[in-house]
N, CA, C and O atoms as a DFTB+ gen file, in Angstrom:
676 C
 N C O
     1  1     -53.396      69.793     -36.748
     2  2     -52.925      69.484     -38.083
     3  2     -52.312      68.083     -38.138
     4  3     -52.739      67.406     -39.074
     5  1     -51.354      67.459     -37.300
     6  2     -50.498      66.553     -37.188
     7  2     -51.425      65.482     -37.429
     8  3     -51.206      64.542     -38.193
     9  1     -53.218      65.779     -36.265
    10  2     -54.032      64.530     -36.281
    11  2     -54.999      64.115     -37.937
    12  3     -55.454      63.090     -38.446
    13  1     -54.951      65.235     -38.213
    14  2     -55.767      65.214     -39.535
    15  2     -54.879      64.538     -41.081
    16  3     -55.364      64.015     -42.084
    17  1     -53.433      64.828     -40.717
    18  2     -52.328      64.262     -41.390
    19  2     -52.201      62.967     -41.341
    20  3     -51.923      62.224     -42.282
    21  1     -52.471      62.591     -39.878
    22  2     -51.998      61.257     -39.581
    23  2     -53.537      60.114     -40.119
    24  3     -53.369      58.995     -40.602
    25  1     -55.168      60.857     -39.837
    26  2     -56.510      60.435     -40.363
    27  2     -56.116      60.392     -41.586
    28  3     -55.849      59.279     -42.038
    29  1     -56.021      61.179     -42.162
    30  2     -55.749      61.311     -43.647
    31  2     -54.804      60.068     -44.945
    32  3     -55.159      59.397     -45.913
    33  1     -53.437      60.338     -44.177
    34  2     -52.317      59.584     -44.679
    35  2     -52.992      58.603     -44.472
    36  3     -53.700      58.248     -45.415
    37  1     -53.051      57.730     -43.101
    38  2     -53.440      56.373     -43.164
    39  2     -54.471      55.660     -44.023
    40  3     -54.548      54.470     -44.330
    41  1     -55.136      56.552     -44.289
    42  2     -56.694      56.228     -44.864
    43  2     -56.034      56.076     -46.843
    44  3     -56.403      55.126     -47.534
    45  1     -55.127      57.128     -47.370
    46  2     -54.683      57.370     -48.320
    47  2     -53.898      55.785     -48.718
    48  3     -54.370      54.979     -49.519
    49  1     -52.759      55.622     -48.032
    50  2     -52.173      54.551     -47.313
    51  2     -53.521      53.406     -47.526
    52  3     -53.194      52.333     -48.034
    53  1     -54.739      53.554     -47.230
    54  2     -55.061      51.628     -47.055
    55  2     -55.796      51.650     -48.397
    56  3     -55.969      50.495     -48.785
    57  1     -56.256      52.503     -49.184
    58  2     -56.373      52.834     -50.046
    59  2     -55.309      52.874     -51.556
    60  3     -55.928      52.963     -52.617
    61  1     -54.213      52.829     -51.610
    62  2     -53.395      52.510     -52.272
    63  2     -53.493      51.236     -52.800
    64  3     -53.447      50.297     -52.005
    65  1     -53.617      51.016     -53.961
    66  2     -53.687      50.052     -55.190
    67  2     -52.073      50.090     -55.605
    68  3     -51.540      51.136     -55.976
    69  1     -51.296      48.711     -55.487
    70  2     -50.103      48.455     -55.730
    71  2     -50.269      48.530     -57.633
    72  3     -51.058      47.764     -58.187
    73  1     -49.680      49.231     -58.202
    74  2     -49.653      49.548     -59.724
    75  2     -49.228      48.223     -60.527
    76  3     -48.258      47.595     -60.102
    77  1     -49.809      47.835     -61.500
    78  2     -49.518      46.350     -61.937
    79  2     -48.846      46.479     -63.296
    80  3     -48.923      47.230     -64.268
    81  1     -47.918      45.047     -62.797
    82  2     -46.879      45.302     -64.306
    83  2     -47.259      43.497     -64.670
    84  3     -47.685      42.628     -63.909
    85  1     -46.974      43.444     -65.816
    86  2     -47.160      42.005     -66.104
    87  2     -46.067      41.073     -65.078
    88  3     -45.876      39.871     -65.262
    89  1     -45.645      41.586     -64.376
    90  2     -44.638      40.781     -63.389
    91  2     -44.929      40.668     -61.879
    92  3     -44.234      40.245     -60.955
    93  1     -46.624      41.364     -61.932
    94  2     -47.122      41.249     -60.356
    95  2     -48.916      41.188     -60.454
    96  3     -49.743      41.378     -59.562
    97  1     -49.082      40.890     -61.719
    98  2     -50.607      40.485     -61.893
    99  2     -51.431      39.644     -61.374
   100  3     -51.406      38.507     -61.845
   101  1     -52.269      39.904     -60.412
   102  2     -53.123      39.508     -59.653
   103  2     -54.675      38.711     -59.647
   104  3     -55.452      39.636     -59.883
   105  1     -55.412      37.572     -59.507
   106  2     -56.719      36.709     -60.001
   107  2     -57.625      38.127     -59.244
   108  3     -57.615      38.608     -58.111
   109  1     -58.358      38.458     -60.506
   110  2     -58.820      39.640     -59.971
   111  2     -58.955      40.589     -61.346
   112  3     -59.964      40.975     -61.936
   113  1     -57.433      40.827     -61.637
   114  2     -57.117      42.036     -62.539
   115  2     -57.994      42.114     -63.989
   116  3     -58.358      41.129     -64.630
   117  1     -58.160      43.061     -64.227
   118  2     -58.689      42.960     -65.670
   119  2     -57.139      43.164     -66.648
   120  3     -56.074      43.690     -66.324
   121  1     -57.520      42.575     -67.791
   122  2     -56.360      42.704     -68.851
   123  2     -57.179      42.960     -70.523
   124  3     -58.078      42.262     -70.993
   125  1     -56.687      43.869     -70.999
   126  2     -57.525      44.264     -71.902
   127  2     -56.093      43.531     -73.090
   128  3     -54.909      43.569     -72.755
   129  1     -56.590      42.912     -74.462
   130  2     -55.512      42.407     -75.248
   131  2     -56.852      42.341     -76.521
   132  3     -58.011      41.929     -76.523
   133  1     -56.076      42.895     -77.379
   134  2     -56.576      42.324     -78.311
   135  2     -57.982      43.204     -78.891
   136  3     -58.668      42.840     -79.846
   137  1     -58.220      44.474     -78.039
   138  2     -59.774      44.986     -77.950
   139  2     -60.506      43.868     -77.296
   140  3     -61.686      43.743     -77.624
   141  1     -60.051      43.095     -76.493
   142  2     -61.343      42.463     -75.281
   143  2     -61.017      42.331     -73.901
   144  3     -59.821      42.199     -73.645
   145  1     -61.718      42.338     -73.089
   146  2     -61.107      42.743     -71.975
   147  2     -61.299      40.991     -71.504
   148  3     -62.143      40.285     -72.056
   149  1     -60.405      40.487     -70.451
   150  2     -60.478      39.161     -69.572
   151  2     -60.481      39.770     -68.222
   152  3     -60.105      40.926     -68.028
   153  1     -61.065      38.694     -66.956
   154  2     -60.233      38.625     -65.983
   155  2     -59.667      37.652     -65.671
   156  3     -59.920      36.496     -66.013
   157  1     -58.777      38.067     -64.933
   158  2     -57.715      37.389     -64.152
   159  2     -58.626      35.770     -63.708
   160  3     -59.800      35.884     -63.358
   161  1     -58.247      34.930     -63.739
   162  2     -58.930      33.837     -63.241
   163  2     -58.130      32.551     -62.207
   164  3     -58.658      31.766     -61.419
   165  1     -56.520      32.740     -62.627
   166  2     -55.953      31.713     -62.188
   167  2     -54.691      31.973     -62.783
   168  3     -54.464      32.001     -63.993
   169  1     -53.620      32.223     -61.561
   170  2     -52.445      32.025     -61.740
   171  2     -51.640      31.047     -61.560
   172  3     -51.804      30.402     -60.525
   173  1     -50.678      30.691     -62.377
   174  2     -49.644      29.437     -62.409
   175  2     -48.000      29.825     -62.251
   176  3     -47.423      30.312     -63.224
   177  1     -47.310      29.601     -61.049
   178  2     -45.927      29.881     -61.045
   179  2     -45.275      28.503     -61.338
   180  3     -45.464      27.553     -60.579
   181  1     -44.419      28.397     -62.573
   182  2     -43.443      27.293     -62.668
   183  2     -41.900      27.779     -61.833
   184  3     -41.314      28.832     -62.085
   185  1     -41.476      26.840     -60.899
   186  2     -40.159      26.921     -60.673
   187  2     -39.000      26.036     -60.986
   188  3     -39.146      24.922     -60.482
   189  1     -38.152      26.150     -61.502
   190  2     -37.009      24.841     -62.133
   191  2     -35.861      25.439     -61.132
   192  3     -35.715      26.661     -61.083
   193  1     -34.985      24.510     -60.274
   194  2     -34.205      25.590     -59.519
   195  2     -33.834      26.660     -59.624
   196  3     -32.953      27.147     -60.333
   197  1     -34.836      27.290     -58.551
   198  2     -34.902      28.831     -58.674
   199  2     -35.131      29.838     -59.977
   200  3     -35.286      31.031     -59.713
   201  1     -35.152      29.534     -61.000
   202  2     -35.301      29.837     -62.031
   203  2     -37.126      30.235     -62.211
   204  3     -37.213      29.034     -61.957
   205  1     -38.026      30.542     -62.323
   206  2     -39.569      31.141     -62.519
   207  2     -40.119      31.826     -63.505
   208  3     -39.863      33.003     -63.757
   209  1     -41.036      30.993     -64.208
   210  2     -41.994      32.145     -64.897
   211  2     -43.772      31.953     -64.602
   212  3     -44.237      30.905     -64.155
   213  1     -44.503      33.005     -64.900
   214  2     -45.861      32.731     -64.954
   215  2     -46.770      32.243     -66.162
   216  3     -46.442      32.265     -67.349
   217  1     -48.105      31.750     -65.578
   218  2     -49.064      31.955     -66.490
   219  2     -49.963      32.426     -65.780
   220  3     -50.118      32.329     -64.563
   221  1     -50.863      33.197     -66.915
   222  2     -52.238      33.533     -65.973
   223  2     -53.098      33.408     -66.809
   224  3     -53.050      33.798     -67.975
   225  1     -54.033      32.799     -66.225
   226  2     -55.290      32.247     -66.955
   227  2     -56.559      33.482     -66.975
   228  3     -57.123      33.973     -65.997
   229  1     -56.769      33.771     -68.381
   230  2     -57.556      34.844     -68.653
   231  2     -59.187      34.614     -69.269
   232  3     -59.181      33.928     -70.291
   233  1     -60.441      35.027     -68.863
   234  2     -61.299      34.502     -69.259
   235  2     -62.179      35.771     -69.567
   236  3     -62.258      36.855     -68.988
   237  1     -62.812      35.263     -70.677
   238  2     -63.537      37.000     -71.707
   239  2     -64.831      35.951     -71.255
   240  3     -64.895      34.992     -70.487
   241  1     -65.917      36.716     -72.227
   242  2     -67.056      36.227     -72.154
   243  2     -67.116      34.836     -73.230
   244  3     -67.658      33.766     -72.952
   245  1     -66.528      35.114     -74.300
   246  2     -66.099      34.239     -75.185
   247  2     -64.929      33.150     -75.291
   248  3     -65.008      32.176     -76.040
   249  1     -63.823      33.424     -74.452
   250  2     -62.928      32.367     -74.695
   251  2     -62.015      32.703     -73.593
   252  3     -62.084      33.789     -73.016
   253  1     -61.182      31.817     -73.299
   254  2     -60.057      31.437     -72.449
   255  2     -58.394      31.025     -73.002
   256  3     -57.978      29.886     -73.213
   257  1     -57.843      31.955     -73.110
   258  2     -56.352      32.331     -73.199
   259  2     -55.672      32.381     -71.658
   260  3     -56.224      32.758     -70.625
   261  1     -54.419      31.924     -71.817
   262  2     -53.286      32.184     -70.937
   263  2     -51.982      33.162     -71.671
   264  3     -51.283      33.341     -72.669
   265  1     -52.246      33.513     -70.566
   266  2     -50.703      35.170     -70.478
   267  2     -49.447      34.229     -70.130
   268  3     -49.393      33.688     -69.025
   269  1     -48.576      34.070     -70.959
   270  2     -47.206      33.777     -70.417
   271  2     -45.966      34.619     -70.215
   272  3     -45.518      35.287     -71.147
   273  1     -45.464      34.605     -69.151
   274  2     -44.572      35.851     -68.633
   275  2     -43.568      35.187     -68.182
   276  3     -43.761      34.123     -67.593
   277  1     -42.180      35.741     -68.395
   278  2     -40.873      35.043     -68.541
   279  2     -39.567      36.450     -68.898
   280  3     -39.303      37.079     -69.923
   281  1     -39.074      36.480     -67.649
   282  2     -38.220      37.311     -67.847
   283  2     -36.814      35.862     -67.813
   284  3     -36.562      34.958     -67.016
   285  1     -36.356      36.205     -68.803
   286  2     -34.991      35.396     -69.496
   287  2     -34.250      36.406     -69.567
   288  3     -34.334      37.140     -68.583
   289  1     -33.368      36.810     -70.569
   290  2     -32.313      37.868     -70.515
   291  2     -32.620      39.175     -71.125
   292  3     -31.940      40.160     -71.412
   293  1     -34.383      38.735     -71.275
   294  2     -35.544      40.058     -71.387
   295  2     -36.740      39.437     -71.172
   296  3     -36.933      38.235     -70.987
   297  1     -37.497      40.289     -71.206
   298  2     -39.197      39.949     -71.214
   299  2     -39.580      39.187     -72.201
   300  3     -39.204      39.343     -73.362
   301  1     -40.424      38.229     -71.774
   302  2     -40.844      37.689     -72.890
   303  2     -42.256      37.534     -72.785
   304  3     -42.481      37.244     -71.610
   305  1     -43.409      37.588     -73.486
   306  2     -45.050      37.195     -73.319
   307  2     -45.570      36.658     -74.529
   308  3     -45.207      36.966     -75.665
   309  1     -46.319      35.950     -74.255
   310  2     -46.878      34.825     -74.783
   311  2     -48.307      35.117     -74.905
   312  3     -48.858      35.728     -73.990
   313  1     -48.880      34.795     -75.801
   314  2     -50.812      33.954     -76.023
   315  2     -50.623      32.837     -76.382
   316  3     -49.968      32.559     -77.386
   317  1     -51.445      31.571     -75.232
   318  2     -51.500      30.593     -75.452
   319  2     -53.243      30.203     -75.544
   320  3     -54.166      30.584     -74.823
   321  1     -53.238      29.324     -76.697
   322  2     -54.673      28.900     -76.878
   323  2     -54.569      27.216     -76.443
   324  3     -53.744      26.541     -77.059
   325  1     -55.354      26.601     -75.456
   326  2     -55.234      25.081     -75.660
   327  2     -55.714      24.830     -77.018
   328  3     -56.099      25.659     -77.843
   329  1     -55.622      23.386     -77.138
   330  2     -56.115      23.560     -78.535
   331  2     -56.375      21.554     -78.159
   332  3     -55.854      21.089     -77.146
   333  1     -57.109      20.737     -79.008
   334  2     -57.774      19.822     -78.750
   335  2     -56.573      18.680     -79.452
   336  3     -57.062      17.601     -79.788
   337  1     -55.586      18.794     -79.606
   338  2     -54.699      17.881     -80.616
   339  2     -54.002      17.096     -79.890
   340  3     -53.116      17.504     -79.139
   341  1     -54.349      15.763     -80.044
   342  2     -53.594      14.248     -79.090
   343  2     -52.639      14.182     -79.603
   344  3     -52.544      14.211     -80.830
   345  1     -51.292      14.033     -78.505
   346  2     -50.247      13.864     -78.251
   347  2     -49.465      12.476     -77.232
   348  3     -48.959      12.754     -76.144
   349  1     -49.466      11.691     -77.522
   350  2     -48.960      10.663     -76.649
   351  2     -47.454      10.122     -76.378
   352  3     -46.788       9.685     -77.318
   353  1     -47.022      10.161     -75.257
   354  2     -45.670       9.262     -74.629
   355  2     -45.266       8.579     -75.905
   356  3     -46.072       8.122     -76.715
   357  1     -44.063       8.547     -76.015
   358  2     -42.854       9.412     -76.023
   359  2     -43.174      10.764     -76.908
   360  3     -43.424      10.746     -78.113
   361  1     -43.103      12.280     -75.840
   362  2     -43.248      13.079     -77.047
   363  2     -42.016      13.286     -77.800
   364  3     -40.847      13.207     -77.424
   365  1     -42.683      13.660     -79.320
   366  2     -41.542      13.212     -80.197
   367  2     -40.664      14.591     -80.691
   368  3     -41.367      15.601     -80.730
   369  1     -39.465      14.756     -81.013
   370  2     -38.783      15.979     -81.201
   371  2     -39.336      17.236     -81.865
   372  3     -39.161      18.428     -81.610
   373  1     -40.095      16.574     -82.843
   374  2     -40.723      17.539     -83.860
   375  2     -41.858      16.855     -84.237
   376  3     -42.032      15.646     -84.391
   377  1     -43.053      18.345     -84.439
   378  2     -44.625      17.643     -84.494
   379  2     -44.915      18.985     -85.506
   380  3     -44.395      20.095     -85.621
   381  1     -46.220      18.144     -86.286
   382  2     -46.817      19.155     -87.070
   383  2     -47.909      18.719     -86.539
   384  3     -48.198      17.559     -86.245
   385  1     -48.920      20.306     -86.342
   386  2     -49.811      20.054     -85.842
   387  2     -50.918      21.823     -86.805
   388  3     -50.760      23.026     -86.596
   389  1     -51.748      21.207     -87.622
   390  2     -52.231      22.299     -88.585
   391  2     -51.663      22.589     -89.234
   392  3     -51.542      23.803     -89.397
   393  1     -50.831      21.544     -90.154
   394  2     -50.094      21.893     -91.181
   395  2     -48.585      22.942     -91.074
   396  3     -47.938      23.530     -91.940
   397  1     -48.431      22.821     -89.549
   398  2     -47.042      23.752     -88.982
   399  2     -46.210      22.748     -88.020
   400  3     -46.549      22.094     -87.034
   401  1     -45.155      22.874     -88.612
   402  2     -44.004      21.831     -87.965
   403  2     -43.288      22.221     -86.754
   404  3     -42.576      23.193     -87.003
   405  1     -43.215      21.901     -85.732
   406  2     -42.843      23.020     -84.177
   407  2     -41.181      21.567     -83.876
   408  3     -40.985      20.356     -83.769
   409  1     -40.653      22.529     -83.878
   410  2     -39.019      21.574     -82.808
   411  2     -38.759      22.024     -81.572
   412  3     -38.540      23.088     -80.992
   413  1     -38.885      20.477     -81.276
   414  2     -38.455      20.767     -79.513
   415  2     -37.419      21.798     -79.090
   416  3     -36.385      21.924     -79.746
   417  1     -37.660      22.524     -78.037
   418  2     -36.492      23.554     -77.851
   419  2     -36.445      23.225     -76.259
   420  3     -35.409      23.419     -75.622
   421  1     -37.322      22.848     -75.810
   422  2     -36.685      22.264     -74.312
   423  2     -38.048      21.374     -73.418
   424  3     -39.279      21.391     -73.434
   425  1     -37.217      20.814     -72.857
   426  2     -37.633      19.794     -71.906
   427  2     -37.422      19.743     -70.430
   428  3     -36.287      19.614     -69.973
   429  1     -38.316      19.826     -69.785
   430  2     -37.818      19.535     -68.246
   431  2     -39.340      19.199     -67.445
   432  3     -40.401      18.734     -67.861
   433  1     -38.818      19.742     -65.912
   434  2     -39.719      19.383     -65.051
   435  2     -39.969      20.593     -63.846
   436  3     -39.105      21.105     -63.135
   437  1     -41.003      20.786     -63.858
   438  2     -41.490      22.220     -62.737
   439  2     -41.957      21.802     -61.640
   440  3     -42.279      20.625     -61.477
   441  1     -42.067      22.781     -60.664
   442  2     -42.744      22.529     -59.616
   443  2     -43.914      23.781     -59.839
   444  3     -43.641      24.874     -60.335
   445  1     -44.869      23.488     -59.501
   446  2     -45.911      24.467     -59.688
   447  2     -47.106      24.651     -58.473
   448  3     -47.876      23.821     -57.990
   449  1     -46.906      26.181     -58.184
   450  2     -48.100      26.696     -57.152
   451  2     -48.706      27.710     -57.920
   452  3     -48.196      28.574     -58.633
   453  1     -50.054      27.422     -57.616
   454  2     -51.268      28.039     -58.154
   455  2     -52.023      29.138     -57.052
   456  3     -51.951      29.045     -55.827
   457  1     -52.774      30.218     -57.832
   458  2     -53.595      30.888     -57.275
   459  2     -55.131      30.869     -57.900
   460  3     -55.075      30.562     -59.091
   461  1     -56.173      31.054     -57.550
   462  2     -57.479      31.301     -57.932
   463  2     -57.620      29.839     -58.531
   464  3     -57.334      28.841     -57.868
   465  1     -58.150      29.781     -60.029
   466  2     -58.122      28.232     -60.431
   467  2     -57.205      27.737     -60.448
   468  3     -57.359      26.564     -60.108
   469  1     -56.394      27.933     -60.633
   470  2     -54.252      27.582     -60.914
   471  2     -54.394      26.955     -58.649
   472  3     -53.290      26.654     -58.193
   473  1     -55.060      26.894     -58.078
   474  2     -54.393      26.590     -56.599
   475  2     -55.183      24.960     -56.610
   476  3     -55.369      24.570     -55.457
   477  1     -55.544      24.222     -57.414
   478  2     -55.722      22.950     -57.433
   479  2     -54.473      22.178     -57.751
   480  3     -54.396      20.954     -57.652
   481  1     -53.576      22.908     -58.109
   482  2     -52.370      22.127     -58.317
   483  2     -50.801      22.916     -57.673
   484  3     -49.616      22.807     -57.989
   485  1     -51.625      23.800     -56.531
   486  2     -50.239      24.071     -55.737
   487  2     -49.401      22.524     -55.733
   488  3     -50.100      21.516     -55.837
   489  1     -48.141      22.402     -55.631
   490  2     -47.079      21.667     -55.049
   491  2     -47.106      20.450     -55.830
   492  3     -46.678      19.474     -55.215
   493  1     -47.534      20.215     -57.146
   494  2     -47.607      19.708     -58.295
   495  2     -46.192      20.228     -59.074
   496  3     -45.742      21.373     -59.060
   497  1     -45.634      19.048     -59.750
   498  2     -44.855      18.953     -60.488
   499  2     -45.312      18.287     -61.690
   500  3     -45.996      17.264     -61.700
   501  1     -44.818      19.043     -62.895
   502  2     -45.053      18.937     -64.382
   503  2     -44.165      18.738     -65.187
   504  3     -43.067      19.281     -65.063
   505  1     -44.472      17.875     -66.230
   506  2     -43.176      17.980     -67.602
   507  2     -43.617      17.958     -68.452
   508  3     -44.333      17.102     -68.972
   509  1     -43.043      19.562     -69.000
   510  2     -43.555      20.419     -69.856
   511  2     -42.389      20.266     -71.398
   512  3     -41.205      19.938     -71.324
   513  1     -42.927      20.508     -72.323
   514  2     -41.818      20.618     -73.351
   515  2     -42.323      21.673     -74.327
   516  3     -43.424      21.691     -74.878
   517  1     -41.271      22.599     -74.452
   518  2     -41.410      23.741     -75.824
   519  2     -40.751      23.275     -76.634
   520  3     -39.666      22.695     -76.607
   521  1     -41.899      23.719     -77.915
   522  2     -41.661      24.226     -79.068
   523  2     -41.608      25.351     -80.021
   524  3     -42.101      26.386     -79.575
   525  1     -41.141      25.412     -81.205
   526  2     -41.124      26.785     -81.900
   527  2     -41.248      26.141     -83.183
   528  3     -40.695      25.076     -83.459
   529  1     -42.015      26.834     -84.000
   530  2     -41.406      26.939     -85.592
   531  2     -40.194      26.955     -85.843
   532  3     -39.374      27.275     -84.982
   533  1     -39.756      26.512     -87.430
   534  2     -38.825      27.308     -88.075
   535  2     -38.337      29.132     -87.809
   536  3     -37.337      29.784     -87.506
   537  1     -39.706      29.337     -88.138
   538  2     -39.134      30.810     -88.151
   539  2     -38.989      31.496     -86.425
   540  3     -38.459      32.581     -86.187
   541  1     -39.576      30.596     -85.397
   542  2     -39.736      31.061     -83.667
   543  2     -40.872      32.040     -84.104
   544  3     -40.577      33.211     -83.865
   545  1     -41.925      31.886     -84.601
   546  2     -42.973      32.905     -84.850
   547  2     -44.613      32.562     -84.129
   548  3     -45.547      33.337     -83.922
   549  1     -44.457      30.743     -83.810
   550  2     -45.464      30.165     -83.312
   551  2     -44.526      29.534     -82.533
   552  3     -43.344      29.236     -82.707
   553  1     -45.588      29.346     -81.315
   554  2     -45.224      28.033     -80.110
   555  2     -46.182      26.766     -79.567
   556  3     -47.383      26.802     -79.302
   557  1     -45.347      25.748     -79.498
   558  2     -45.936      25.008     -79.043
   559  2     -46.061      24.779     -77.447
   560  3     -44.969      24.210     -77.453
   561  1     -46.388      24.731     -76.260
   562  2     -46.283      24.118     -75.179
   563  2     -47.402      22.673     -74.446
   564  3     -48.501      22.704     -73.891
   565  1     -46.533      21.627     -74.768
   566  2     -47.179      20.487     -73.987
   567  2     -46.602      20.230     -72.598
   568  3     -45.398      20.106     -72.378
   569  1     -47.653      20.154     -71.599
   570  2     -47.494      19.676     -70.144
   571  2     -48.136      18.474     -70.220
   572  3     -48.885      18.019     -71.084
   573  1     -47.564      17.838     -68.756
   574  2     -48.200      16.547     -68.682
   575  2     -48.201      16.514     -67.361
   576  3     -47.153      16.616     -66.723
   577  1     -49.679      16.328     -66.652
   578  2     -50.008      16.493     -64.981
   579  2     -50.441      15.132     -65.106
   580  3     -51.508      14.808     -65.629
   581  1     -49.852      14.575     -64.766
   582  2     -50.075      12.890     -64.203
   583  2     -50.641      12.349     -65.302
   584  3     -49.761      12.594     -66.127
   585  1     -51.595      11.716     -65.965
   586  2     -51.753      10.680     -67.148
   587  2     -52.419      11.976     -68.159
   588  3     -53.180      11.761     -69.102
   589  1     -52.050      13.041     -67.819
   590  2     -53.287      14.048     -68.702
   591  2     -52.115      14.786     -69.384
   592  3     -51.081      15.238     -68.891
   593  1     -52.489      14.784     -70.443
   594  2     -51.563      16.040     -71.526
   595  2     -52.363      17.105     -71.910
   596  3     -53.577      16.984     -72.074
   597  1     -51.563      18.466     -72.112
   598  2     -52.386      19.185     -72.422
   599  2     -51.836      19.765     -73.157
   600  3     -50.716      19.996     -72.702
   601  1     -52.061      20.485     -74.820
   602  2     -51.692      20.889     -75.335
   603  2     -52.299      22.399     -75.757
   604  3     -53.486      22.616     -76.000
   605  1     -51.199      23.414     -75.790
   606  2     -51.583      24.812     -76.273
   607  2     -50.445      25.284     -77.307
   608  3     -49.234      25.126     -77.458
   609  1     -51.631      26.025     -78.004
   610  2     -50.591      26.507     -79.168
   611  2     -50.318      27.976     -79.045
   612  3     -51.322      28.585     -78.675
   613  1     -48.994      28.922     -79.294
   614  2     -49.013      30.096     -79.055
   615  2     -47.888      31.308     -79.887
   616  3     -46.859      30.897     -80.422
   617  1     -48.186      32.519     -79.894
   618  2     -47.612      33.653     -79.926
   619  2     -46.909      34.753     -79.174
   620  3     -47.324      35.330     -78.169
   621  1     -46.012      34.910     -79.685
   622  2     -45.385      35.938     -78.933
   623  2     -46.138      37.839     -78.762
   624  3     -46.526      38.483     -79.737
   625  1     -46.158      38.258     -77.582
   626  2     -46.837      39.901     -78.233
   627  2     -45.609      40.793     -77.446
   628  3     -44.568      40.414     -76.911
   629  1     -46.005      41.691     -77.562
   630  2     -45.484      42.796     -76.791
   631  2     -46.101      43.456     -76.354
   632  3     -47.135      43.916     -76.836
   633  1     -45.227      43.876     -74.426
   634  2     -45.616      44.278     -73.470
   635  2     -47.120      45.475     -73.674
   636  3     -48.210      45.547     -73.106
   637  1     -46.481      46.233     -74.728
   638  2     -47.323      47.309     -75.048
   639  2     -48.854      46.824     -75.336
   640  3     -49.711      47.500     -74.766
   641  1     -49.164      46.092     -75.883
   642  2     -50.461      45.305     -76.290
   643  2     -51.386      44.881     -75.715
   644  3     -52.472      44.506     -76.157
   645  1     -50.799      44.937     -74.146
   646  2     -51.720      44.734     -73.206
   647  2     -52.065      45.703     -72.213
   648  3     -51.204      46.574     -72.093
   649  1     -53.087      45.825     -71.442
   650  2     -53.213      46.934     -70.851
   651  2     -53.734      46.184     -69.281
   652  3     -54.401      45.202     -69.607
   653  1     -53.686      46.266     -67.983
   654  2     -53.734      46.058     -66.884
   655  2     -54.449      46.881     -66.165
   656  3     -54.275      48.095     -66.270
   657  1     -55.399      46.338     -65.291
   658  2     -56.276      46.942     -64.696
   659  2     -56.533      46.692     -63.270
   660  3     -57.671      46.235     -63.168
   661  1     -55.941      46.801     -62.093
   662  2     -56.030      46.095     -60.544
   663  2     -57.182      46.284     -60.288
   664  3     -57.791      47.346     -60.165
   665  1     -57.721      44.619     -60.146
   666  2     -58.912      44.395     -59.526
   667  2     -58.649      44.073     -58.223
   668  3     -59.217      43.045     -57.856
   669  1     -58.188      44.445     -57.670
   670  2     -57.548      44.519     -55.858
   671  2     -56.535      44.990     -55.694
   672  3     -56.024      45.442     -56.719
   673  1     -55.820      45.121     -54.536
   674  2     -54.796      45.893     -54.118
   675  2     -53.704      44.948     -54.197
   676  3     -52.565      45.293     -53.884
């Protein structure tokens, strides 16, 4: 009995799929949002001393969104769409961009390690600046990786809205 316990367990054991929360999502995972499913394609960890949040880069058959994940003094998640709108040095406090006016809400500088597509810029540092609407109902986020800006525009969802699927252990 003991040996068939011990065949058994272990096998049960390598077999175990670690259960995924938006706070351990893996390049791999499927994520269903929206009625469409993505996978996982590329993760992004920002760190500001010691301080961390993610992105993860999600790709459908049709389009490419990033998951933003940010535990602050709660959860917070994000849909970010890039979006094609030039932005140049000095960025300026407040921008309208589609007829919506976004104010700076912060500024700094990350250090960033990547997984899957996100690992071309392990040990890269960025300066990133948020924005919000008036009402905090839309967001803005511009980064800037060496002479390149990139701009995405975004929403807030909740946890519930998404659904997680481990495409590995």
């Amino acid at each position: 009995m003991g040996f068939l316990s011990k065949l058994f367990g272990k096998k049960e054991e390598e077999n175990t799929v670690e259960e995924r929360t938006v706070m351990n999502i893996q390049v791999g995972d499927i994520i269903t949002y929206d009625l469409e499913d993505y996978q996982v394609v590329g993760t992004l960890t920002y760190t500001v001393r010691g301080y961390k949040w993610q992105a993860y880069q999600l790709q459908s058959e049709g389009s490419s969104i990033w998951l933003s994940v940010e535990m602050d003094d709660e959860l917070e998640l994000g849909i970010y769409k890039t979006v094609k709108e030039k932005v140049s040095k000095p960025i300026p406090k407040e921008l309208t961009i589609d007829g919506v006016v976004y104010y700076q809400d912060e500024h700094g500088h990350a250090n960033v390690s990547g997984k899957g597509r996100g690992s071309n810029v392990n040990g890269q540092d960025v300066e990133y600046y948020d924005f919000s609407n008036e009402e905090e109902t839309e967001f803005l986020s511009i980064e800037i990786w060496g002479s390149e800006i990139e701009v995405s525009k975004g929403y807030e969802i909740e946890e519930y809205e998404i659904k997680i699927l481990a495409g590995s252990k």
